[in-house]
N, C-alpha and C positions, 0 to 999 in steps of 0.2 A: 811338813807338819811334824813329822818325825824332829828332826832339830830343835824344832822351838819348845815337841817335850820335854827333850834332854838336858833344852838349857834352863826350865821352868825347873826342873827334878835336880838334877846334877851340876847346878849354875854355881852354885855355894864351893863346889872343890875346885873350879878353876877362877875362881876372881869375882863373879858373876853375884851382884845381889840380887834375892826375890822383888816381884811386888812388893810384896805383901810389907818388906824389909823398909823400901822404900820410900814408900806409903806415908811408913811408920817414924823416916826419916823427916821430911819435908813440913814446914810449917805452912801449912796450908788450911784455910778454913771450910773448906769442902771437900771432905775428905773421909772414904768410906773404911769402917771398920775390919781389923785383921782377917777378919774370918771368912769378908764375903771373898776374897782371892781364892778360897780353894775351890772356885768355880771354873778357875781354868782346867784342873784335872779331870773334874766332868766333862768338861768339850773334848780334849785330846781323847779321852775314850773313849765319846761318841765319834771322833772323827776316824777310830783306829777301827771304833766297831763298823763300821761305815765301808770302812773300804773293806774289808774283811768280805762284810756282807753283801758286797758289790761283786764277789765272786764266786759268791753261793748263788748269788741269784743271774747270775751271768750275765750283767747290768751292764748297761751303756751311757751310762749317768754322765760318765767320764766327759765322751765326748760333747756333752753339753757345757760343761762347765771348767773344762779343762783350762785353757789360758789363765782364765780367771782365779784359778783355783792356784796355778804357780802363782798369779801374783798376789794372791792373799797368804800363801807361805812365807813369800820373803819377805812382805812386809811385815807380817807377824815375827818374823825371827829380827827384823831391823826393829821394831818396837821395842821385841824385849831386850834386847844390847843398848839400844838410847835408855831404857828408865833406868837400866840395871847400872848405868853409867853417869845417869842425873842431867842427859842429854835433853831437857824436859822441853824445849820448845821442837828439835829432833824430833822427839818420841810422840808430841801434838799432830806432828806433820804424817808421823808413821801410824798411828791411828787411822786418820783420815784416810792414808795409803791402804790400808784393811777394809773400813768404811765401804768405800765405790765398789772392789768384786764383792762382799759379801753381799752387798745388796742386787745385785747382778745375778749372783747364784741364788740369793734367797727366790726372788724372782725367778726364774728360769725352773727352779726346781717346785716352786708353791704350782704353777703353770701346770707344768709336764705332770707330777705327783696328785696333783690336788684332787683326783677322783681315783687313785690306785687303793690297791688293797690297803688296808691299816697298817702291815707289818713292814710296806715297803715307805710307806710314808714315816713308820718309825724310824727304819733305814736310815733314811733320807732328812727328810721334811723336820723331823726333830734335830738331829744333830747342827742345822744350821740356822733353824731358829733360833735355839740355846745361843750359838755362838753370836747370831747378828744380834742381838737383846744385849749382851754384853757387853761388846765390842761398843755397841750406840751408849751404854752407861761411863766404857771405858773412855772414851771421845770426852763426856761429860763432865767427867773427873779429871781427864789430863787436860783440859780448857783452865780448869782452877786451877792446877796444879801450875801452871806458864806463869801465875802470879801478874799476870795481866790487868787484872782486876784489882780496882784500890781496893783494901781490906773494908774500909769504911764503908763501901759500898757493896760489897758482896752480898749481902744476906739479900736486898735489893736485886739485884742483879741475875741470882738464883732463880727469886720467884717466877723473872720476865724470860726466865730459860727452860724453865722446866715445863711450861708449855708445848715445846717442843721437843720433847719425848714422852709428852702425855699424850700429842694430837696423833703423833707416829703410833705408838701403839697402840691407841681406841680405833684408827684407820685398820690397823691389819689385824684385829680382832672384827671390825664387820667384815674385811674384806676377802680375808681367809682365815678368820676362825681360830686365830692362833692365842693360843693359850701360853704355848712355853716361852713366845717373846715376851709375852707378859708377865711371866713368871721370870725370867729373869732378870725383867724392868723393875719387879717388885722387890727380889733379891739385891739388888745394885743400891734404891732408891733405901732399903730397910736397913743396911750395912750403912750409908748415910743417914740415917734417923738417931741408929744407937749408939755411933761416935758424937753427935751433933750432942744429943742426950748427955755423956759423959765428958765432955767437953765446956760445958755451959757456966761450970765456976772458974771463969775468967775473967779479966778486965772490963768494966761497964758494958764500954764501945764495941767490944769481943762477944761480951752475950748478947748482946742487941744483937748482933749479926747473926748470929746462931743462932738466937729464937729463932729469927726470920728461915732459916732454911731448916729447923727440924718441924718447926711447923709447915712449909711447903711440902718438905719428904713424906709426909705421914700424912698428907690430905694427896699426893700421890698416888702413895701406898692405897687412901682407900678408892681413889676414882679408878684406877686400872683393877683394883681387885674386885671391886660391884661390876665393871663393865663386862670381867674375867667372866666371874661367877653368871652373870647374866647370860653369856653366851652360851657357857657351860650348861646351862637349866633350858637354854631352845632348842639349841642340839640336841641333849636327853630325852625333854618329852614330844620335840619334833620328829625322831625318830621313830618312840615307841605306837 
């Protein structure tokens, strides 16, 4: 995890381009605004806080999730080398390679955490929801980004996708309550809305396809944020 900081921070002085750079490079019609990449410095410092905290509280988290957890580092450092290289069907593959342990861990740790104190499930339970939320938008985006998809058909093709990461998320907001995958989802889906937005004076064929996906982003945007905010208000006055 350490590495894949260093090459997200310090990628620029040996060779190495950002996301963010990327992104910015690729004619791609599904494709989220600059801004939302500075999500990955959130997770690396949730992941640095994390283990940090894992020795304050003299936790064994480890050995739960351990395997899993190398091989969601190297896949993460193989991702960022495929896009930083334009490796973009590579870096599809290295997604997906991220993809299967986060969900393993996410899993594993919603389980074991899902009734601990508050502060340990911040520890914990956050740091990896952030990251699986992302990582499933990042999946999302590098699918478009393999150019797979005739352009003609994209905006099409968006809406029949986006379902599946709306089913995902409104699933583990009943099923464990989780806010911050969906606050990611919403983060990911909203950096798609406001490129989509600024994008739209193009070629006929071009903005027809873009309607199509800044209007799927932003009915997204509100079905996970009502479903968010709902769970949010049963927790609260279920509690009190």
């Amino acid at each position: 995890m350490l590495a894949a900081t260093l090459i997200n921070v310090y990628g620029n002085k040996f060779g190495f381009r950002s996301t963010k750079e990327v992104s910015d490079s690729l004619d791609v019609w599904v494709v989220a605004a600059s801004f939302v990449f500075t999500i990955w410095m959130v997770i690396y410092g949730f992941q640095i806080s994390m283990i940090v905290l894992s020795f304050v509280f003299k936790d064994n988290w480890i050995t739960y999730i351990g395997p899993a957890y190398i091989c969601l580092s190297a896949a993460n450092i193989a991702w960022l080398l495929f896009f930083s290289f334009e490796l973009i069907h590579l870096s599809y593959l290295a997604v997906v390679a991220m993809w299967i342990p986060l969900a393993i861990i996410y899993y594993q740790l919603q389980i074991y955490y899902f009734t601990a104190p508050v502060i340990k499930m911040w520890a914990y339970n956050v740091p990896f929801s952030l990251y699986f939320g992302w990582v499933t938008c990042a999946w999302f985006l590098n699918y478009y980004a393999t150019k797979d998809v005739p352009n003609e058909m994209i905006g099409r093709n968006f809406l029949l996708t986006l379902p599946i990461i709306l089913v995902s998320t409104v699933y583990l907001l009943l099923m464990f309550n989780d806010v911050v995958f969906a606050i990611a989802i919403i983060w990911g889906l909203s950096g798609i809305f406001i490129e989509s937005l600024r994008r739209e004076k193009e070629t006929p064929i071009k903005q027809q396809q873009i309607s199509l996906i800044t209007t799927g982003s932003l009915i997204g945007i509100c079905i996970v944020a009502v479903i968010a905010c709902i769970m949010v208000l049963i927790n609260v006055f279920g509690a009190a």
